[in-house]
C-alpha positions in Angstrom: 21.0 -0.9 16.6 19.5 -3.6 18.6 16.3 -0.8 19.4 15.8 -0.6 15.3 16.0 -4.7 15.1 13.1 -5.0 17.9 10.7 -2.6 16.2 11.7 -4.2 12.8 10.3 -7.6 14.5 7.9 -6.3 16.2 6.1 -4.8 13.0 7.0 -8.2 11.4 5.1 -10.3 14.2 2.3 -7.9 14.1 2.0 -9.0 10.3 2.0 -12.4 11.3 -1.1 -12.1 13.9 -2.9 -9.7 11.3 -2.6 -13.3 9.8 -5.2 -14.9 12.1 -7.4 -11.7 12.3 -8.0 -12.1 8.3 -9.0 -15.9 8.5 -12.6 -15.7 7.7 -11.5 -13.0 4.7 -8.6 -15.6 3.9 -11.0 -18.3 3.6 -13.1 -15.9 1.3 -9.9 -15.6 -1.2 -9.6 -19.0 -0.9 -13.0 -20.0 -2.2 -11.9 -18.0 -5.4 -8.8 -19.3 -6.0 -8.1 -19.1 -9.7 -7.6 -21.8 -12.3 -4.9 -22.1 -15.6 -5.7 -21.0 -18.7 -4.5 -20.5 -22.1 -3.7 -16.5 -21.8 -1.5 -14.5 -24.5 1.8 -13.3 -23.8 0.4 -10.2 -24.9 -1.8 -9.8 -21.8 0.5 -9.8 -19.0 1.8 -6.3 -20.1 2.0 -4.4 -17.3 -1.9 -4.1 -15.6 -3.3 -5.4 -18.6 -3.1 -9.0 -17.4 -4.9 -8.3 -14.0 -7.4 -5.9 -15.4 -8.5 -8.4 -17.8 -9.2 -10.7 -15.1 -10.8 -8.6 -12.7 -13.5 -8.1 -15.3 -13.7 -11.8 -15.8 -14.3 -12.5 -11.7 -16.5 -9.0 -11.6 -19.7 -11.4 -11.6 -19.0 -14.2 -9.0 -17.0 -11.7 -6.7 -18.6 -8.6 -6.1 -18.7 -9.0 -2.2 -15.4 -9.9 -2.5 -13.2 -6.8 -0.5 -10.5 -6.5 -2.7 -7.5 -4.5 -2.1 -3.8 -5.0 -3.4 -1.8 -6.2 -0.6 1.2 -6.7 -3.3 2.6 -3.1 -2.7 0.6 -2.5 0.7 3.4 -4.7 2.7 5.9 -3.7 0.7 5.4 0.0 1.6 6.0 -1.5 5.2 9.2 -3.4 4.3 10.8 -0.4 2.3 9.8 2.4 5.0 10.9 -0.3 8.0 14.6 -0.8 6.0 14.4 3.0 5.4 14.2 3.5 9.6 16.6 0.9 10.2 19.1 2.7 7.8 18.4 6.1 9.4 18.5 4.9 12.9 22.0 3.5 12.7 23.2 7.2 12.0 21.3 9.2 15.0 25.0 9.8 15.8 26.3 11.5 12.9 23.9 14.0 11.4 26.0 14.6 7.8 25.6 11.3 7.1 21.6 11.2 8.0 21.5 14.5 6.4 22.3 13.3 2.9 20.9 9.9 3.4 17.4 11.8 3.6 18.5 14.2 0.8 18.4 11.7 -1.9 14.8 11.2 -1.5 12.7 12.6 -4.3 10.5 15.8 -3.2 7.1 17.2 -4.4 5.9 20.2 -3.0 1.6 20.1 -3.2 -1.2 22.6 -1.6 -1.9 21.8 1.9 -4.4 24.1 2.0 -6.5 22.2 -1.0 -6.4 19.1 0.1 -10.2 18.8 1.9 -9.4 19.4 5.4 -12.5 21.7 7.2 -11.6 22.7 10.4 -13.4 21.1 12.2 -12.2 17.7 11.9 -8.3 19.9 12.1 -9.7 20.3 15.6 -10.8 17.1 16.1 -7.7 15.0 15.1 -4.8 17.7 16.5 -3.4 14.9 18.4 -2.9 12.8 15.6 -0.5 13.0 12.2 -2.0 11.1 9.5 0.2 10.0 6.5 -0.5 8.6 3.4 1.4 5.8 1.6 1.0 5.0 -1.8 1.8 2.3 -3.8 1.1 3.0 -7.5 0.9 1.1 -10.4 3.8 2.2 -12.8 7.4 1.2 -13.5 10.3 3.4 -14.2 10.5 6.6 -12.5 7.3 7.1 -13.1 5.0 8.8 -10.5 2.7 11.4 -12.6 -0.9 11.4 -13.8 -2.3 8.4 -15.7 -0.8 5.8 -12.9 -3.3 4.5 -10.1 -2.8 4.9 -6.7 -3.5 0.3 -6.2 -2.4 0.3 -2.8 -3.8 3.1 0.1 -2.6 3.0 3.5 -2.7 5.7 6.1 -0.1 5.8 8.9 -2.2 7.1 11.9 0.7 8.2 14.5 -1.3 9.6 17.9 1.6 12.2 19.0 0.6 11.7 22.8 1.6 7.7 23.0 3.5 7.0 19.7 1.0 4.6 18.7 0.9 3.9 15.4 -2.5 1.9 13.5 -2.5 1.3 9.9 -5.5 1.9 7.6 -5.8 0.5 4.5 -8.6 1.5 2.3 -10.0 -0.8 -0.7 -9.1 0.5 -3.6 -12.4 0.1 -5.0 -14.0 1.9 -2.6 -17.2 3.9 -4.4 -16.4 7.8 -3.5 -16.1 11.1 -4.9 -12.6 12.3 -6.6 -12.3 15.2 -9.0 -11.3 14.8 -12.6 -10.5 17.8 -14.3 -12.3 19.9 -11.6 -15.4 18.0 -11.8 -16.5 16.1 -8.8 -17.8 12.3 -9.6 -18.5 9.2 -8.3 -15.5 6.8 -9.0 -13.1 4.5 -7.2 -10.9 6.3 -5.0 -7.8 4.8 -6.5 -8.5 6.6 -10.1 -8.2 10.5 -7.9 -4.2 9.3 -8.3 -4.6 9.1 -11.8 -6.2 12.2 -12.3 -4.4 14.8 -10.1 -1.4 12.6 -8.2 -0.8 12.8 -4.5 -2.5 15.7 -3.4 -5.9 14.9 -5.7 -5.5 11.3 -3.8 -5.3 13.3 -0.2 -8.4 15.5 -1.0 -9.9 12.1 -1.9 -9.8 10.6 1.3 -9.5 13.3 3.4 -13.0 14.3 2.1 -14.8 10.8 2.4 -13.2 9.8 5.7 -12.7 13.4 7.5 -9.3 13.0 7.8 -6.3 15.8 8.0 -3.9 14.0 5.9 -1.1 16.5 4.6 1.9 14.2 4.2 2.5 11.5 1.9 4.8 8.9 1.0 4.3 7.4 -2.4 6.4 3.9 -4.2 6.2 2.3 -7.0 7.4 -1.6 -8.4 11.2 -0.4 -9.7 11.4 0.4 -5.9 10.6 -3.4 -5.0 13.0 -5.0 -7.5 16.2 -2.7 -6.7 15.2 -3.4 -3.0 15.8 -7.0 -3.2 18.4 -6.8 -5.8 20.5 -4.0 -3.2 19.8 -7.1 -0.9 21.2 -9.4 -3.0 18.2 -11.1 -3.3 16.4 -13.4 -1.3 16.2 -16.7 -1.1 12.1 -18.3 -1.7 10.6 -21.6 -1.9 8.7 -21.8 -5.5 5.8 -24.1 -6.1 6.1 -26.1 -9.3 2.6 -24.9 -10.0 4.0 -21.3 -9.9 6.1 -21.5 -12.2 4.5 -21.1 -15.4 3.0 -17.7 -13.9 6.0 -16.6 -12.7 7.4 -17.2 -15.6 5.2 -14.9 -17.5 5.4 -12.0 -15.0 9.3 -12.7 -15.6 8.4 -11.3 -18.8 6.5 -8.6 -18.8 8.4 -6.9 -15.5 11.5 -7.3 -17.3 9.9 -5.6 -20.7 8.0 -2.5 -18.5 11.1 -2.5 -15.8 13.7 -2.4 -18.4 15.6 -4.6 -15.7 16.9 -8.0 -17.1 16.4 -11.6 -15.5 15.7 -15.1 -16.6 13.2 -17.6 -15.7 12.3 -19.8 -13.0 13.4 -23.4 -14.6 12.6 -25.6 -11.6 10.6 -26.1 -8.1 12.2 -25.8 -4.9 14.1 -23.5 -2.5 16.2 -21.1 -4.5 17.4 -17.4 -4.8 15.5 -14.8 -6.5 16.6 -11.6 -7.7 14.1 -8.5 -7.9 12.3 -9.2 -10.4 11.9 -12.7 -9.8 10.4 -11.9 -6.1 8.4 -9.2 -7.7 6.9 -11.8 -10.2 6.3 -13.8 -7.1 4.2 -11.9 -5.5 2.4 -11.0 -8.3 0.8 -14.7 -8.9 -2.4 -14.8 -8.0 -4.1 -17.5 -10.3 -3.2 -20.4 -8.2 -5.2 -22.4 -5.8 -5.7 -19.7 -2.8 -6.3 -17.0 -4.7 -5.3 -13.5 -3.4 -4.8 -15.2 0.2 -2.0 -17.4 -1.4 -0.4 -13.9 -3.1 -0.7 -12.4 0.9 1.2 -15.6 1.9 3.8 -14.9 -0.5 4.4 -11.0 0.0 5.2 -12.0 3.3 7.3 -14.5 2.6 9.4 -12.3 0.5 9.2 -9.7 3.1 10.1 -12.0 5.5 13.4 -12.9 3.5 14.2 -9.6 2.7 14.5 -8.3 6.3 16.3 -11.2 7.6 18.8 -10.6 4.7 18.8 -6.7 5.8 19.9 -7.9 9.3 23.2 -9.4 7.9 24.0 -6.3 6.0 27.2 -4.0 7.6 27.1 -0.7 7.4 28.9 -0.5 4.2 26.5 -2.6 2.7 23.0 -0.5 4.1 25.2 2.5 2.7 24.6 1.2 -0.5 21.1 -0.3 -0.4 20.6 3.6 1.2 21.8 4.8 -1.6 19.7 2.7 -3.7 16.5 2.9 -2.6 16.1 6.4 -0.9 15.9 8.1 -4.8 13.0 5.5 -5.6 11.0 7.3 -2.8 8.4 10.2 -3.3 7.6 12.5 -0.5 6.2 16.1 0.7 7.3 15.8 4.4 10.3 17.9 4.8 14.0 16.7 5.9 13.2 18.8 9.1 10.2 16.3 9.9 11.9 13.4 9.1 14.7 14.5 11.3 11.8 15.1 13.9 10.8 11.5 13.8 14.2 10.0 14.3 14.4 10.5 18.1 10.7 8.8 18.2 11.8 5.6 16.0 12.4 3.8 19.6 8.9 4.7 21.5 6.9 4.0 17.9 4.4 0.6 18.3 2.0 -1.0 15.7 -1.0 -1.5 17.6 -3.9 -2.1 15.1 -4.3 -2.4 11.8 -8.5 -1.8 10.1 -9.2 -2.5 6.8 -11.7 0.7 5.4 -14.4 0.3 4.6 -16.1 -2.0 6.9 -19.1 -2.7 5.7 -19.5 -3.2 1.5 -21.4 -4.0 -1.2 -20.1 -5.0 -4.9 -22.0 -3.1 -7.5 -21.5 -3.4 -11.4 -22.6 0.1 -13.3 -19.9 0.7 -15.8 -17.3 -1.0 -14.0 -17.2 -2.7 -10.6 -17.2 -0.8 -7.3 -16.6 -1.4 -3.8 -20.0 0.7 -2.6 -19.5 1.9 1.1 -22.8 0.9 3.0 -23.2 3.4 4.2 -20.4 6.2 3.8 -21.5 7.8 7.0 -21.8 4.6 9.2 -18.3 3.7 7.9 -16.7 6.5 8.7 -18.1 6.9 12.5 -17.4 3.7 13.0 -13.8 4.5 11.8 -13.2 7.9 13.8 -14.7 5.7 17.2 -12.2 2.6 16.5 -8.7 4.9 15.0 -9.1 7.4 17.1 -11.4 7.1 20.5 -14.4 9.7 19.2 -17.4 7.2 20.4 -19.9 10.1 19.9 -18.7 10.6 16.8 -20.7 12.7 13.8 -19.6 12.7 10.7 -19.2 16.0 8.5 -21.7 17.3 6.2 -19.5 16.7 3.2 -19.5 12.9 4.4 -22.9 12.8 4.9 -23.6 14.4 1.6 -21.6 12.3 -0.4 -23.1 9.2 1.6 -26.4 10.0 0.4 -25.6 10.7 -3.2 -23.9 7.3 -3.1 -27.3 5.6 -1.5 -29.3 7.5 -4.3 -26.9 6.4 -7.4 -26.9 2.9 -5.9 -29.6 1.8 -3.8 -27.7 0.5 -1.3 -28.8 1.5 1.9 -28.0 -1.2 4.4 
């Protein structure tokens, strides 16, 4: 027990100094902090009210790196209280057994998901595994929802060393749609094949050997906190009014009832409350306020999972395990148990590096260049300072150059 609490810290502090290693990005979110406005109740349907502004900021923020860190940490938070649940049955493998059981499997190709062998070679000393947050409600995780939030869990096998790698969800790369290969943001391969279209997707433009995934989506965030209790947050008065209105349309797409935030202050929040939270963005501080606030929540919500007894993580186990999408077996997972103690966060690298906004029919996050990217990935993530990247890299590099100019 008191092993699982020092990792859970450990990863938490880690957040905290990724902190200071974002400041000169912070202070870019800052600069475009958002201002109120008149906007419909109809918008803030599910997506529709983000979308809508995206395209509004498209013009005075296409430098901008954007990713959604929304469901990023909360992949973290739900995969951390998932280990801290598992670890405090090592003892008793029935009740470990059907803990992991109650986790939702999908079996996918492994064999077409873009791995060449040479970079199987290359990478045997490391397991790479997706986590996805996507953007639906309900039990939702087929075709049509977008993969918003990409991280990859690099694990090397020798030292247990873990670095997290989050890739923009922008980013300007090739995914297949209906078995044609085009130029499109990598979060959209998601929409248009699920998890193993999404794999292909980065394995391809990153030469990666990703075959495991882990995928979330928002319903698991609101019966997270609400298993919890909920949690207990600070609100603004200038959140309110957005808060309010995320209040609203989580409830309407989550089907999960709540009420609205009536004044400013220190007070407890149930999920999808904390979920509306994290969601405002609009405010001054932009997306680096919304960062602030994930990790406030996240911070709540693990010192609210320390005071759980076993009873209680029985039943936040039984909660949140069935919200949870994966391919990697229960004999894998049972594999990683005995490691929970030697794991460390030791880096985390946002992916790409080096970008360029572009508006053709949409905005994209253009890679300049695909190829430097990636070496400069392999060299950092995994010690290859020689590195070369693939042909299929440096062929989709150069048909990104040619459709947008951007070279350097």
């Amino acid at each position: 027990m008191p092993i699982i609490r020092r990792n859970i810290l450990t990863i938490l502090k880690f957040k905290k100094e990724g902190k200071k290693k974002m400041s000169t990005k912070g202070k870019r979110m800052a600069d475009n902090s958002g201002k109120e406005g008149d906007i419909s109740p109809e918008n803030y349907k599910y997506g529709a009210y983000e979308r809508n502004k995206e395209r509004e900021e498209e013009n005075n923020m296409r430098k901008k790196k954007k990713m959604n860190k929304g469901l990023k940490i909360f992949l973290i938070i739900l995969l951390v209280l998932v280990i801290f649940i598992l670890g405090l049955g090592v003892a008793g493998y029935t009740f470990v057994n059907g803990k992991i059981g109650k986790m939702q499997k999908e079996n996918i190709d492994t064999t077409a998901v873009g791995i060449n062998e040479e970079t199987k070679q290359e990478l045997k000393g490391y397991r790479n595994i997706a986590l996805l947050g996507i953007d639906s409600r309900a039990d939702d995780y087929g075709l049509g929802n977008r993969s918003d939030c990409m991280m990859i869990a690099s694990i090397n096998q020798e030292t247990n060393e873990i670095k997290l790698i989050s890739v923009y969800r922008d980013t300007y790369v090739y995914v297949m749609e209906n078995g044609t290969k085009r130029l499109d943001k990598i979060t959209h391969a998601y929409s248009y094949g699920g998890a193993q279209n999404t794999l292909k997707s980065l394995n391809e433009a990153m030469d990666l050997n990703i075959t495991e995934f882990v995928t979330v989506n928002f319903d698991a965030v609101i019966a997270a906190v609400d298993s919890l209790g909920g949690v207990y947050i600070d609100i603004d008065k200038s959140e309110i009014k957005y808060v309010n209105d995320y209040i609203d349309a989580t409830s309407e797409s989550s089907g999960v009832k709540s009420s609205h935030i009536t004044h400013s202050g220190r007070q407890k929040l149930d999920g999808v409350q904390a979920v509306s939270y994290t969601r405002v963005r609009y405010t001054a501080g932009g997306d680096y306020k919304r960062t602030e606030r994930m990790r406030t929540v996240v911070e709540a919500m693990l010192s609210k999972a320390k005071t759980l007894n076993v009873g209680q993580l029985n039943s936040f186990a039984d909660t949140i395990l069935p919200k949870i999408r994966t391919n990697i077996s229960t004999s894998e997972i049972w594999g990683l148990i005995p490691k929970l103690a030697s794991f460390k966060v030791t880096e985390s690298i946002g992916w790409p590096y080096d970008t360029k906004g572009i508006t053709l029919d949409r905005w994209y996050g253009v890679p300049v260049t695909l190829q430097s990217n990636v070496e400069k990935l392999h060299k950092e993530a995994f010690g290859q300072d020689d590195y070369e990247a693939s042909d299929t890299v440096k062929e989709m590099s150069a048909a990104i150059v040619k459709k947008t100019g951007y070279s350097k």
